[in-house]
C-alpha positions as CSV (number, residue, x, y, z in Angstrom):
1,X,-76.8,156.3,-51.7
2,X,-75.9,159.4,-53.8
3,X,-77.8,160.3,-56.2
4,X,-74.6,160.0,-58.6
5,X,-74.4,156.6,-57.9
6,X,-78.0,155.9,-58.1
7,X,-77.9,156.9,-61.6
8,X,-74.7,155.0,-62.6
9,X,-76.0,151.2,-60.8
10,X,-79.7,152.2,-62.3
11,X,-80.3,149.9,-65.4
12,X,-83.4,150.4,-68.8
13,X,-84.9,147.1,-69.9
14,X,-87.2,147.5,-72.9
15,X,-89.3,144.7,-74.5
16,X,-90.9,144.4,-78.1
17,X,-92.5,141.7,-79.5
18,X,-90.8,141.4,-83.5
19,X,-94.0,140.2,-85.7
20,X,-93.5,138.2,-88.7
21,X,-93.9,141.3,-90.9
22,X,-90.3,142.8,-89.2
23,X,-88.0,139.8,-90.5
24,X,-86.7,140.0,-94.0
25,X,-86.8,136.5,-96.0
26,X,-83.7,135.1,-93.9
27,X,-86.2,135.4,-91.0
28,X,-84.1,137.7,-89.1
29,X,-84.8,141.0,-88.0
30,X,-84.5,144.1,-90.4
31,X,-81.4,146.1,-89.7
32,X,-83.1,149.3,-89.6
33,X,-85.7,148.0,-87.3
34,X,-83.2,146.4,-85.2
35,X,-81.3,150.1,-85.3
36,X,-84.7,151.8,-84.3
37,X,-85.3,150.0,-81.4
38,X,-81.7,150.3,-80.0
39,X,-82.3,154.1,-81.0
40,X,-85.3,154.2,-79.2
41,X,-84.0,152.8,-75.9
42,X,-81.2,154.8,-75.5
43,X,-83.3,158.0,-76.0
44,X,-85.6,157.3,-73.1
45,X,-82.3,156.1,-70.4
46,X,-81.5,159.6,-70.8
């Protein structure tokens, strides 16, 4: 397999536990949290 190809099948997974102290009174995740984390994965797939 190419190296090319390699890099478009390959795939990131990234797992982080949300704490209590993350969710706003609605109990769902802050949006600027929840924008960090996607931030933060696509910096290290590249």
């Amino acid at each position: 397999m190419t190296l090319e190809k390699r890099i478009i099948n390959s795939k990131t997974s990234i797992l982080k536990a949300v704490s209590p102290n993350t969710n706003n009174h609605y109990d769902t995740l802050f949006g600027g949290t929840a924008m960090h984390m996607m931030d933060y994965g696509q910096s290290k797939h590249r």
